[in-house]
NULO-33299 format. One record per residue: z, x, y of N, C-alpha, C, O, CB in turn. Coordinates in Angstrom, 3 decimals. Each point is the difference from the previous one (the first is absolute). Glycine has a CB too. Layout:
<mizas>
MIZA     n.c3     n.c1     n.c2    ca.c3    ca.c1    ca.c2     c.c3     c.c1     c.c2     o.c3     o.c1     o.c2    cb.c3    cb.c1    cb.c2
MIZA        Z        X        Y        Z        X        Y        Z        X        Y        Z        X        Y        Z        X        Y
...
</mizas>
This chain:
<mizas>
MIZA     n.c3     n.c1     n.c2    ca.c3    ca.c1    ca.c2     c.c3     c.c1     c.c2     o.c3     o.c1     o.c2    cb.c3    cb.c1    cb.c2
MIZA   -1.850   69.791    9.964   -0.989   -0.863    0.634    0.628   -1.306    0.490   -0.620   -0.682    0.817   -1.146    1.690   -2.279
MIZA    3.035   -1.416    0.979    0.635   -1.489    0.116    0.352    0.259    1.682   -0.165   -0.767    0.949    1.460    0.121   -3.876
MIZA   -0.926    1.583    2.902    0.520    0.782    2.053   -1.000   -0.764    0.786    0.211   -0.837    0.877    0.353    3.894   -1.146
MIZA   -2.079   -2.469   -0.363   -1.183    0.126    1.237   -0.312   -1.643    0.231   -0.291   -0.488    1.092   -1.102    3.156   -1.901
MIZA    1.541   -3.552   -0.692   -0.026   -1.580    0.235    0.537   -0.516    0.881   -0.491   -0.749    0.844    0.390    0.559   -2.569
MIZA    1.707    0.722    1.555    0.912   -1.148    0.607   -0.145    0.833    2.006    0.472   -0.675    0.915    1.908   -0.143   -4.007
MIZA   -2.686    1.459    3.245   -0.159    0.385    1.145   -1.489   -0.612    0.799   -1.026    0.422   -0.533    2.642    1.660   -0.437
MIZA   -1.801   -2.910    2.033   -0.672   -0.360    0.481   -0.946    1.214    1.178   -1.122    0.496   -0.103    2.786   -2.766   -0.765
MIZA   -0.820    2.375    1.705   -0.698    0.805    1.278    1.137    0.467    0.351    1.055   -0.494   -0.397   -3.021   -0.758    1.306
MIZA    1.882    2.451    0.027    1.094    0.927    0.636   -0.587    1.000    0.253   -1.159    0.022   -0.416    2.919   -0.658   -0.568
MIZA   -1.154    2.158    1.922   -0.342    0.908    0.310    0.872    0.712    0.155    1.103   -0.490    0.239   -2.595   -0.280    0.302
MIZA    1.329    2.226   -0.620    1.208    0.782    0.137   -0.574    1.424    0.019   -0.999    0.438   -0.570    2.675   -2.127   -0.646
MIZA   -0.825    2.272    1.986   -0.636    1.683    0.229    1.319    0.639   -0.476    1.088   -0.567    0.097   -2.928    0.538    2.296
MIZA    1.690    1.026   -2.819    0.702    1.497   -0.738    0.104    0.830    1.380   -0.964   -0.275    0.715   -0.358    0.455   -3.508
MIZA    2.171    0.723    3.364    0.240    0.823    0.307    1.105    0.998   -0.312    1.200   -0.240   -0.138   -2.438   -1.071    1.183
MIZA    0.572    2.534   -1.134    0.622    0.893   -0.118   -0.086    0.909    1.068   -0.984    0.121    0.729    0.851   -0.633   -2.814
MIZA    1.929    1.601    2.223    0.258    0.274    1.084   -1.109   -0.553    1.514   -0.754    0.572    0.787    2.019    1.365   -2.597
MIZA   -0.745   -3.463    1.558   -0.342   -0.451    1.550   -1.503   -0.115    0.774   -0.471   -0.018    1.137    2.694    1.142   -1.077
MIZA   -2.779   -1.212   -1.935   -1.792    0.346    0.345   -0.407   -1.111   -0.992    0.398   -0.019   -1.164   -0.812    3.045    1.645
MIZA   -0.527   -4.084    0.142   -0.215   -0.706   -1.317   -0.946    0.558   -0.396   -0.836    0.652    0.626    1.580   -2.588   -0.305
MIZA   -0.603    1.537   -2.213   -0.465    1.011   -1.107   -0.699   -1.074   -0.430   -1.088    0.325   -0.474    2.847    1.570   -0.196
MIZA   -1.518   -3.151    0.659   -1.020   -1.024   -1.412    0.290   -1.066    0.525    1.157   -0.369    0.200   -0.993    1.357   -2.617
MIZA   -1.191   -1.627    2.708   -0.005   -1.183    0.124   -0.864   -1.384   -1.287   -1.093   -0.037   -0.565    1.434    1.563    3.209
MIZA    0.808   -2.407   -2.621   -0.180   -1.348   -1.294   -0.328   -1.026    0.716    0.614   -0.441    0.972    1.126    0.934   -2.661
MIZA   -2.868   -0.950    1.144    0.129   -1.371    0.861   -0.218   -0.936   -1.794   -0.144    0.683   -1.014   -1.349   -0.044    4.511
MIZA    1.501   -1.382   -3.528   -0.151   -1.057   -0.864   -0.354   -1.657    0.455    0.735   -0.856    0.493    0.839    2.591   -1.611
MIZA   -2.855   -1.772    0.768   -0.438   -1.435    0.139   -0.592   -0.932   -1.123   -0.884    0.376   -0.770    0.532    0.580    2.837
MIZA    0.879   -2.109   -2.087   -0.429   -0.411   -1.682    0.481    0.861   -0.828    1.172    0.360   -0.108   -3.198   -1.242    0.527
MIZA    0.646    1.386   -1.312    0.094    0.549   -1.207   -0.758    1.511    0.188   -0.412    0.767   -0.871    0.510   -3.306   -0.430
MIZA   -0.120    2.665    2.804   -0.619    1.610    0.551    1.542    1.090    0.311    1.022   -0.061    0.682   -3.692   -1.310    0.992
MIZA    2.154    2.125   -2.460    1.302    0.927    1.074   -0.598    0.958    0.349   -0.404    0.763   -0.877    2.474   -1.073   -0.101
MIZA   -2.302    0.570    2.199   -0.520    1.008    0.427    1.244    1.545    0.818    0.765   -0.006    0.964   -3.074   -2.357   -0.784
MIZA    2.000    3.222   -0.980    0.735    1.395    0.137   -0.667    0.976    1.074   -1.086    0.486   -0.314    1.737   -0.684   -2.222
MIZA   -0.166    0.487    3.625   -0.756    0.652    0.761    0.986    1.114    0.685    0.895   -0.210    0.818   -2.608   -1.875   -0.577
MIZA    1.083    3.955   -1.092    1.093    1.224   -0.152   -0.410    0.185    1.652   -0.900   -0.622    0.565    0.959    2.048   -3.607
MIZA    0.605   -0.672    3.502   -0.251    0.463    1.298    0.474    1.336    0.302    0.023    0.556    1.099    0.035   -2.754   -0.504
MIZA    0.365    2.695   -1.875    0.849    1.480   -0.260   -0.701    0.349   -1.094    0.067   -0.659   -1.038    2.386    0.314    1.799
MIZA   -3.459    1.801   -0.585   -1.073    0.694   -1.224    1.174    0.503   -0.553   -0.063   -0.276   -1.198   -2.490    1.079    2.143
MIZA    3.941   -0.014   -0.634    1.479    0.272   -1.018   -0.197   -1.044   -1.419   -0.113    0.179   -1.212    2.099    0.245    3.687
MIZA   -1.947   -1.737   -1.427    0.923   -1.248   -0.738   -1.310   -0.036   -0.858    0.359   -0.512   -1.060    1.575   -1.165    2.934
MIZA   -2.786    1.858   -1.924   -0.992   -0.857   -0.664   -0.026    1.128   -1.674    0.001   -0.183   -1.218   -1.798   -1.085    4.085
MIZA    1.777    2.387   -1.922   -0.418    1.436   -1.405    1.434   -0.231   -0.265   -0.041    0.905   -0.833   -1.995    1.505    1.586
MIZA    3.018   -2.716   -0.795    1.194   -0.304   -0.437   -0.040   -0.933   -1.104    0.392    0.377   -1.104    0.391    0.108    3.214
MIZA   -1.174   -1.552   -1.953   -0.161   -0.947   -0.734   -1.107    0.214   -1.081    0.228   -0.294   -1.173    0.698   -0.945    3.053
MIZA   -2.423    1.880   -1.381   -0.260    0.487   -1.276    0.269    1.523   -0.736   -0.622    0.489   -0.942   -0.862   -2.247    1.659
MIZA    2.515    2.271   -0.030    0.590    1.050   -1.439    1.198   -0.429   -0.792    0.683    0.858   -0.559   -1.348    1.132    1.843
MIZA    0.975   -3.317   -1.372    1.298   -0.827    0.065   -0.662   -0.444   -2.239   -0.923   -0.737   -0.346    1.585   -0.717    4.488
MIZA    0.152    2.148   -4.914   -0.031   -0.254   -1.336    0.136   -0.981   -0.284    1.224   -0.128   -0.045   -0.731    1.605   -0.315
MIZA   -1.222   -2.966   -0.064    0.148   -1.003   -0.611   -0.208    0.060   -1.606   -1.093    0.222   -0.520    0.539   -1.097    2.764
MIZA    1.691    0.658   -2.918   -0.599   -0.242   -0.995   -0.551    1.329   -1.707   -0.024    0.117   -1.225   -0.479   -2.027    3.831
MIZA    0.156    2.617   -1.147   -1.047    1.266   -0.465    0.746    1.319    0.763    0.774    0.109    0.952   -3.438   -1.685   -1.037
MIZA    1.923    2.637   -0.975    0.976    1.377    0.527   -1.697    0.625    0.900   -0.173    1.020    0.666    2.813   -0.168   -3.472
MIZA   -3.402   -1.709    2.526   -1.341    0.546    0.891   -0.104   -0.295    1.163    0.171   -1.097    0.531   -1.295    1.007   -2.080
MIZA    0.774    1.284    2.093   -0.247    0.263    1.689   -0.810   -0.441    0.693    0.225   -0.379    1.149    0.342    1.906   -1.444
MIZA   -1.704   -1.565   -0.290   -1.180    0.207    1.119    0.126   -2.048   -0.376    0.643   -0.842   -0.627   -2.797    4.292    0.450
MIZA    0.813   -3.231    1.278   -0.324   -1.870    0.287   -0.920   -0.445   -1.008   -0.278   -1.189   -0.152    0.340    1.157    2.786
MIZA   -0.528    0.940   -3.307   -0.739   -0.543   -0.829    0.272   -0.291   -1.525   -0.708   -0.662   -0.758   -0.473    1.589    2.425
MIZA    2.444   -0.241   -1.964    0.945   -0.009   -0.725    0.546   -1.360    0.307    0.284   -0.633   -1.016   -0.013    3.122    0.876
MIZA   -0.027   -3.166    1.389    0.966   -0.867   -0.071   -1.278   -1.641   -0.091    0.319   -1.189   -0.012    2.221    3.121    1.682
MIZA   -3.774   -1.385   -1.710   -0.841   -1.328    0.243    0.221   -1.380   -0.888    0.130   -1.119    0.495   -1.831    2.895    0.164
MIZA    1.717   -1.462   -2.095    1.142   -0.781   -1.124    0.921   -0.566    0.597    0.179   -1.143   -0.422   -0.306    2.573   -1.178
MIZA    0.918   -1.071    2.555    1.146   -0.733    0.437   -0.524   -1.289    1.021    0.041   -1.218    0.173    1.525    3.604   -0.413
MIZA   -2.016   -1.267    0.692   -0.980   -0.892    1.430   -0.995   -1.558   -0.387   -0.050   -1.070    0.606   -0.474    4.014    0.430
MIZA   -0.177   -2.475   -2.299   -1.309   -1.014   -0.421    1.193   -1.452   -0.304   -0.011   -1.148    0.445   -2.394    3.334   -2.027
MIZA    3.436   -1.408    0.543    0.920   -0.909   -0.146    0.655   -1.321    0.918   -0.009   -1.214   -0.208    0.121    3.280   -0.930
MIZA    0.316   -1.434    1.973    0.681   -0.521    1.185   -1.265   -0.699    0.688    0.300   -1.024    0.615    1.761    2.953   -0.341
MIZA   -3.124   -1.656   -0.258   -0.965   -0.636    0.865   -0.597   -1.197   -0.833   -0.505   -1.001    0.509   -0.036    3.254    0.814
MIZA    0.685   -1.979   -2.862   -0.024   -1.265   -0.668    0.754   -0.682   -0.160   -0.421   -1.144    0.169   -0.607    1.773   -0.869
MIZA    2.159   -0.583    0.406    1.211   -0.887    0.238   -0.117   -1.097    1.060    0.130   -1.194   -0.267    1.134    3.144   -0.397
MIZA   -1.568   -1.368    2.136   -0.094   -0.408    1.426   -0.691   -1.042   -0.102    0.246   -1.093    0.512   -0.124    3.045    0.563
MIZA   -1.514   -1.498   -2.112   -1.028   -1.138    0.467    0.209   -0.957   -0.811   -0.436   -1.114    0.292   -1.267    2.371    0.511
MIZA    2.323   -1.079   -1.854    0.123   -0.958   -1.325    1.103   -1.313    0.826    0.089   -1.214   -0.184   -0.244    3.603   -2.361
MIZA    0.781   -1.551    3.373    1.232   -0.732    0.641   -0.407   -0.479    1.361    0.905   -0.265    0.792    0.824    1.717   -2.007
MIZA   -3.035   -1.604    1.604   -0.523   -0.474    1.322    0.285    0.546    1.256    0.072   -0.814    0.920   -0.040   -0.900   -2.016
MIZA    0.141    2.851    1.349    1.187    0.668    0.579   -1.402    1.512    0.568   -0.996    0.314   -0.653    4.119   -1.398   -1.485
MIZA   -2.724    1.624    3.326   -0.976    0.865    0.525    0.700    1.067    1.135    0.442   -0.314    1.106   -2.320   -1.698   -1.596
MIZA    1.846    3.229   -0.063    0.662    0.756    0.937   -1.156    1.156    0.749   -0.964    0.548   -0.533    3.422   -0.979   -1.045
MIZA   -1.957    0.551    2.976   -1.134    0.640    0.265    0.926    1.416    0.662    1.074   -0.242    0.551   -3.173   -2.156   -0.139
MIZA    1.610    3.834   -0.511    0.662    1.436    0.404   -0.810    0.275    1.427   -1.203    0.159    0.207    1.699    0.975   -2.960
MIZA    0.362   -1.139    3.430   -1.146    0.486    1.355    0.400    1.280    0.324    0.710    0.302   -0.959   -1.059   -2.531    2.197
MIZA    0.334    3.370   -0.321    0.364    1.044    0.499   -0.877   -0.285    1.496   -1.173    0.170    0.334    1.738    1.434   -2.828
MIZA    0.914   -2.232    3.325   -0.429    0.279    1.514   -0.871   -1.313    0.444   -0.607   -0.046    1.070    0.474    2.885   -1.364
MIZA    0.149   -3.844   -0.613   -0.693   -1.130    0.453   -1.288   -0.163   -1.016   -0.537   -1.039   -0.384    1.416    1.400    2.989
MIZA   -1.178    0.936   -2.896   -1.415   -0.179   -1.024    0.331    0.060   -1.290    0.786    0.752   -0.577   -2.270    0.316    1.998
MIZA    0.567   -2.242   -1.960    0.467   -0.267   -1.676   -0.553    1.071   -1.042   -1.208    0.044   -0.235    1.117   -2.669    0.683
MIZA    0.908    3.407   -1.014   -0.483    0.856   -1.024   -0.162   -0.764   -1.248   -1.096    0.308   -0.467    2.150    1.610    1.513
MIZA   -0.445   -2.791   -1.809   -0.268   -0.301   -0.788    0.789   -1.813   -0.248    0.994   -0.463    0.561   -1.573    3.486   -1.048
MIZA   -0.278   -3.637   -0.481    0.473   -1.549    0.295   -0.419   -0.019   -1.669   -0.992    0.293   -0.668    0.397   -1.532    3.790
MIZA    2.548    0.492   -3.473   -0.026    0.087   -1.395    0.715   -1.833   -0.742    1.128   -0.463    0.171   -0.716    3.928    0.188
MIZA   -1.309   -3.937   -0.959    0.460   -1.015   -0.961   -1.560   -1.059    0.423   -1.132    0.481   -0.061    4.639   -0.187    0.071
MIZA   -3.249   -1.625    0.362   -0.392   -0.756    0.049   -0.998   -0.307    0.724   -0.897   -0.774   -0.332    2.523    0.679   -0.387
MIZA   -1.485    1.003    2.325   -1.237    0.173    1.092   -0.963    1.023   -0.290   -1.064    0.070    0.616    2.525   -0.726    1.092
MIZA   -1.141    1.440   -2.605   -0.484    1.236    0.022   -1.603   -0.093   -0.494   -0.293   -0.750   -0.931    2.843    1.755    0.525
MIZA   -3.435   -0.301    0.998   -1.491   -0.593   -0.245   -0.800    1.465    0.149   -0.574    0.461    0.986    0.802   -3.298    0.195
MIZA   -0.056    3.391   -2.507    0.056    1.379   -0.449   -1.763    0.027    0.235   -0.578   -1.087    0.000    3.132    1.374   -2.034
MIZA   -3.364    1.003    2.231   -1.115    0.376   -0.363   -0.155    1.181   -1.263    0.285    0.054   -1.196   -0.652   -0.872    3.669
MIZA   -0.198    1.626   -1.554    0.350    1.292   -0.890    0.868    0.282   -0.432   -0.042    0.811   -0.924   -0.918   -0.148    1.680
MIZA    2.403   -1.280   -0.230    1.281    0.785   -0.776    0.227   -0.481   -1.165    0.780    0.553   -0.777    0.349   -0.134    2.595
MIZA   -1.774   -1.514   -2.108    0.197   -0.967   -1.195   -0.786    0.743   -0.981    0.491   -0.204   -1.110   -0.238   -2.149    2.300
MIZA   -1.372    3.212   -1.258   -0.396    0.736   -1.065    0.967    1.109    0.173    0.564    0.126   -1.088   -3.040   -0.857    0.888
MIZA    2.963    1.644    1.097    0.663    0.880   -0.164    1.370   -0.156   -0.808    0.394    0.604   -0.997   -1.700   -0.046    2.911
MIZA    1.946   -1.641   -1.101    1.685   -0.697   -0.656    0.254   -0.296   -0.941    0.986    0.335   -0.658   -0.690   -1.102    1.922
MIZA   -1.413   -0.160   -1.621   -0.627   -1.090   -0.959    1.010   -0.985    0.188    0.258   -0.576   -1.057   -1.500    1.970   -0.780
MIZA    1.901   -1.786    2.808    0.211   -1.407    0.285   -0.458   -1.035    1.050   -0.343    0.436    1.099    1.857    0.564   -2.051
MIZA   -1.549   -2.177    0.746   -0.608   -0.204    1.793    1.377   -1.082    0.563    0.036   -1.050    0.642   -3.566    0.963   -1.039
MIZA    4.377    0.816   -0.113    1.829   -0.144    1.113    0.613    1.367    0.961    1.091    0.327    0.466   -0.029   -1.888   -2.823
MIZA   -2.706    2.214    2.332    0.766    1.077    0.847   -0.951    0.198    0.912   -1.050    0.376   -0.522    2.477    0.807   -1.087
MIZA   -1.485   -1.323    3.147   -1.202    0.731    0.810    0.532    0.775    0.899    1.112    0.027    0.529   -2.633   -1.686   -0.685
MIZA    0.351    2.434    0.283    0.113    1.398    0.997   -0.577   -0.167    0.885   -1.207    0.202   -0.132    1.342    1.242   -1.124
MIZA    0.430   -1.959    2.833   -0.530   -0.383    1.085   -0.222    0.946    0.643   -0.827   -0.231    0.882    1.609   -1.502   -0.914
MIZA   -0.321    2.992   -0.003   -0.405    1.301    0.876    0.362    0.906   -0.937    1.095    0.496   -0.264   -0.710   -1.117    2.693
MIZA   -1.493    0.769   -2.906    0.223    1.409   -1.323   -0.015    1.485    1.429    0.865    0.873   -0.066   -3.034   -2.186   -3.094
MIZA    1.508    1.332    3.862    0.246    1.407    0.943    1.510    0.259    0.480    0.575    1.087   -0.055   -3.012   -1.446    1.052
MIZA    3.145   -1.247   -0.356    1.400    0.305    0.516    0.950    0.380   -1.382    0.907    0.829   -0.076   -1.215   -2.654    2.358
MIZA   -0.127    1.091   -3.139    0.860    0.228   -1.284   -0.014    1.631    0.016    0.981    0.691    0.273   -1.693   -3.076   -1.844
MIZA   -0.422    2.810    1.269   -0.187    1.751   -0.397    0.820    0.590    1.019    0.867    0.852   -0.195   -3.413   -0.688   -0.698
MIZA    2.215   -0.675    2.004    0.694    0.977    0.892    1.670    0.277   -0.072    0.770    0.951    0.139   -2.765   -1.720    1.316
MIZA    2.059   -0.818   -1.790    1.961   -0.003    0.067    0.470    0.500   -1.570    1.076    0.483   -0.352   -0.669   -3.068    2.239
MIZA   -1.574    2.295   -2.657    0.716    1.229   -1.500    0.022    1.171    0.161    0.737    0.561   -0.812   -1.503   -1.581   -0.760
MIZA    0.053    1.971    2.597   -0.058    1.375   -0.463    0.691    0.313    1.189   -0.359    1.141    0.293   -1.775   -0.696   -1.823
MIZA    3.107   -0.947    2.545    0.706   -0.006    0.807    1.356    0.837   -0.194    0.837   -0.755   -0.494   -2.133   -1.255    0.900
MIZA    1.759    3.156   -0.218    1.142    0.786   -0.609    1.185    0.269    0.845    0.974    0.646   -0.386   -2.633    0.368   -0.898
MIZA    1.525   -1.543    2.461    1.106    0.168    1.324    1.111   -1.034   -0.899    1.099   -0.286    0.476   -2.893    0.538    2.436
</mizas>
């Protein structure tokens, strides 16, 4: 978390073979992540942290974690796919329903439909 402090603002895109894949922007204490590759994204969540469990719901423990940390630390990251925010985690995050589902309110689900779609995504 000492990284995301001392870093003010910046931007930066990922490409792979010659295609950008992810774009970072960072402002303040926002970092906003925005995948632009459904690969890169189901990549990242079959990616073992921690845990020998697969699925996403297996990894939500990791997730609630990290999204409390964030907020404890003033700090707010938001996941977009393609410009639209799937989910916005730490400090901005202004949970409804997901907050009984999650049971935290450091995690929201800004498009629970795009989310579904890009989990059950197998290309």
């Amino acid at each position: 978390m000492q990284l995301v402090h001392a870093l003010k603002s910046g931007e930066m895109s990922l490409l792979i073979s010659e295609k950008e894949t992810l774009q970072l922007k960072i402002e303040d204490k926002r970092i906003d992540v925005n995948l632009l590759n459904k690969k890169l994204l189901k990549s990242i969540l079959e990616t073992k942290v921690e845990s020998e469990e697969k699925s996403l719901l297996g990894k939500l423990p990791q997730l609630k974690s990290l999204a409390k940390q964030l907020k404890k630390n003033g700090l707010t990251v938001i996941v977009s796919y393609k410009g639209t925010a799937l989910l916005t985690l730490g400090l901005d995050a202004d949970p409804k329903l997901s907050r009984l589902v999650i049971g935290t309110d450091a995690i929201e689900i800004n498009s629970l439909s795009k989310l579904m779609q890009l989990l059950i995504y197998r290309r």
